[in-house]
Kinemage of the C-alpha trace (Angstrom):
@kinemage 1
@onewidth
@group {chain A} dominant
@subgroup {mainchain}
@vectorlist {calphas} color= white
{ca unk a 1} P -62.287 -31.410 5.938
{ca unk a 2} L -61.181 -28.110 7.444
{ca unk a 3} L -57.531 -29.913 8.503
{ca unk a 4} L -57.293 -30.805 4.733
{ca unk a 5} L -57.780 -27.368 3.257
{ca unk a 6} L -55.431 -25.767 6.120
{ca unk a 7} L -52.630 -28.344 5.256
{ca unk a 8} L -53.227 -27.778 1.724
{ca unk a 9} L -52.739 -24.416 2.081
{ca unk a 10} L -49.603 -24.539 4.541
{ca unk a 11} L -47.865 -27.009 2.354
{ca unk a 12} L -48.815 -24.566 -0.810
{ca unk a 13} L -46.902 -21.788 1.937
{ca unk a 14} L -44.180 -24.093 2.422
{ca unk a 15} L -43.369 -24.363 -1.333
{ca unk a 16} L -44.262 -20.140 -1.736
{ca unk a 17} L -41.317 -19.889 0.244
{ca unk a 18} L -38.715 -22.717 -0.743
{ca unk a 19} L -39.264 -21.279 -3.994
{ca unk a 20} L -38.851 -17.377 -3.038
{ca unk a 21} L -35.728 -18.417 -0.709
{ca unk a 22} L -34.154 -20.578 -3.517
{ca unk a 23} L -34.683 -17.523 -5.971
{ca unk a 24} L -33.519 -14.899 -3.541
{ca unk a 25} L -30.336 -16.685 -3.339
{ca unk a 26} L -29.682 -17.404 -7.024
{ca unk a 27} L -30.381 -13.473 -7.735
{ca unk a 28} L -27.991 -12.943 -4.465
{ca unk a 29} L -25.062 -15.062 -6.544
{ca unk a 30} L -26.038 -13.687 -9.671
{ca unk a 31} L -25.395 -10.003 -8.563
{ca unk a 32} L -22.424 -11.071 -6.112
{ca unk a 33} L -20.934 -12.265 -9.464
{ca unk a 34} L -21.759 -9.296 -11.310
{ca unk a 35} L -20.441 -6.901 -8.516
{ca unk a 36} L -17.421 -8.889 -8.510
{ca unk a 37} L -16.457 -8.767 -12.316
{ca unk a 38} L -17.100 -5.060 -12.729
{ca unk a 39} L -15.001 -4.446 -10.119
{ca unk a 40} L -12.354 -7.201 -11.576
{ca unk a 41} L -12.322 -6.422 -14.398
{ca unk a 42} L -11.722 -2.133 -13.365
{ca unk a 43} L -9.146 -3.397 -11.651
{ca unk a 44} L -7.689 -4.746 -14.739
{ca unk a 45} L -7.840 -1.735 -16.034
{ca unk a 46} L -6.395 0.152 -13.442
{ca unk a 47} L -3.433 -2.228 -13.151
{ca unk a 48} L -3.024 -1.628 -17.097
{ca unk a 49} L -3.447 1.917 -17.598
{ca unk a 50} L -1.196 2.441 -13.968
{ca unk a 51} L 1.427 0.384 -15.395
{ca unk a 52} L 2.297 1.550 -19.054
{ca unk a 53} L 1.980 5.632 -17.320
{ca unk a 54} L 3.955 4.611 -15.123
{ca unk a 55} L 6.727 3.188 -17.051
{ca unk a 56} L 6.314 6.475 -19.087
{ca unk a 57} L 6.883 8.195 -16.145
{ca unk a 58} L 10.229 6.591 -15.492
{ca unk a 59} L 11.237 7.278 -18.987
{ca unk a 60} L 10.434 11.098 -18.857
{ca unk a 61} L 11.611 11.113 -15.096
{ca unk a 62} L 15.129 9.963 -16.340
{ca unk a 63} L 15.061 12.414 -19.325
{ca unk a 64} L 14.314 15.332 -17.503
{ca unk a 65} L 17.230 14.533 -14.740
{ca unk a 66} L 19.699 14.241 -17.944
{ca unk a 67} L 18.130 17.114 -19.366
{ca unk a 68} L 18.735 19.478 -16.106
{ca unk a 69} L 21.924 17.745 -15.662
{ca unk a 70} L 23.380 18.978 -18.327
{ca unk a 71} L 21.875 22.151 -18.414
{ca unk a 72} L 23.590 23.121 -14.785
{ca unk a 73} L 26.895 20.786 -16.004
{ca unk a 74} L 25.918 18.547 -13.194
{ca unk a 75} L 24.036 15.723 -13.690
{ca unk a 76} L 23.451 14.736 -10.040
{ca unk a 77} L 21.689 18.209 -9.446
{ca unk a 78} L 18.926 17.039 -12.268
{ca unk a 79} L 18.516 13.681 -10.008
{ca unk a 80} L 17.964 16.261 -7.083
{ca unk a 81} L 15.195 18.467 -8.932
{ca unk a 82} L 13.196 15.748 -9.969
{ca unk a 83} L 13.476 13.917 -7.022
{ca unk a 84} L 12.327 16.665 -4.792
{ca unk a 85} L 9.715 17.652 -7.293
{ca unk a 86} L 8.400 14.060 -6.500
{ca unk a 87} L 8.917 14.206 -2.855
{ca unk a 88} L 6.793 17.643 -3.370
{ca unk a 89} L 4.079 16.017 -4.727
{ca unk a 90} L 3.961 13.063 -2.628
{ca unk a 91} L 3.602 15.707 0.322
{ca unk a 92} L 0.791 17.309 -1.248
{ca unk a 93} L -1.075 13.696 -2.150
{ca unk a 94} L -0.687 12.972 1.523
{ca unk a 95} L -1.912 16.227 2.374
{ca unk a 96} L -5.175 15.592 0.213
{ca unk a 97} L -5.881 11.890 0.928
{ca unk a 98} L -8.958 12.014 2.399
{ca unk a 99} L -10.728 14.154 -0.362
{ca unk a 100} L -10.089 11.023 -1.753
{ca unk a 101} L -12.443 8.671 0.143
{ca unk a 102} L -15.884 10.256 -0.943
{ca unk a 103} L -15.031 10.115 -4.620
{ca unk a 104} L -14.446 6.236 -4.459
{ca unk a 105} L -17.108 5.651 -2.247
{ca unk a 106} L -19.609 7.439 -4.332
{ca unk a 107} L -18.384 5.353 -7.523
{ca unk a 108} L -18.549 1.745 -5.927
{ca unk a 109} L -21.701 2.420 -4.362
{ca unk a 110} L -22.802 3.608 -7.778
{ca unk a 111} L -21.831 0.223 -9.209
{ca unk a 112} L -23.115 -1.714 -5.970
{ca unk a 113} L -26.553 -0.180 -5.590
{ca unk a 114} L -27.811 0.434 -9.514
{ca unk a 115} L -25.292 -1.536 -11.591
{ca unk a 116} L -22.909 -0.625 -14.477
């Protein structure tokens, strides 16, 4: 009588936790999935945005070096300018790269720990 009522109660357990392990995973998937479309679908976004400005960039880049060009009568001196003004600012990027890490942590944690 007492074996009956344990084993009732350990195979009530064993079910408890089937059905707690088989739920833990689904919600495991289910916010895998949504961790991995938020940031899929940002990096849409990115690639997007990143790639019209900098095709704009290009343009004004180009109109700028025509424009000093033929300001100094020398169009290879407008190539120079701009291309040192971008060599400038890739120097200072690299100079402020990691101020860069705590920013991007803080937003994917943001999106990893609470959600969009």
């Amino acid at each position: 009588m007492a074996f009956e009522g344990l084993r009732q109660n350990i195979s009530e357990l064993d079910e408890n936790v089937s059905s707690y392990v088989e739920h833990s995973i689904e919600y495991a998937k289910l916010k895998s999935f949504k961790i991995s479309m938020v940031l899929v679908t940002y990096l849409a976004k990115v690639l997007l945005v990143g790639t019209i400005f900098i095709l704009a960039l290009i343009f004004l880049s180009l109109a700028a070096s025509f424009a000093l060009g033929y300001a100094m009568d020398n169009t290879i001196y407008g190539f120079a300018i701009i291309g040192i003004l971008y060599l400038l600012f890739a120097f200072i990027g690299y100079l402020l790269r990691d101020r860069l890490n705590k920013p991007l942590l803080q937003l994917f944690s943001k999106y990893f720990f609470e959600g969009p």
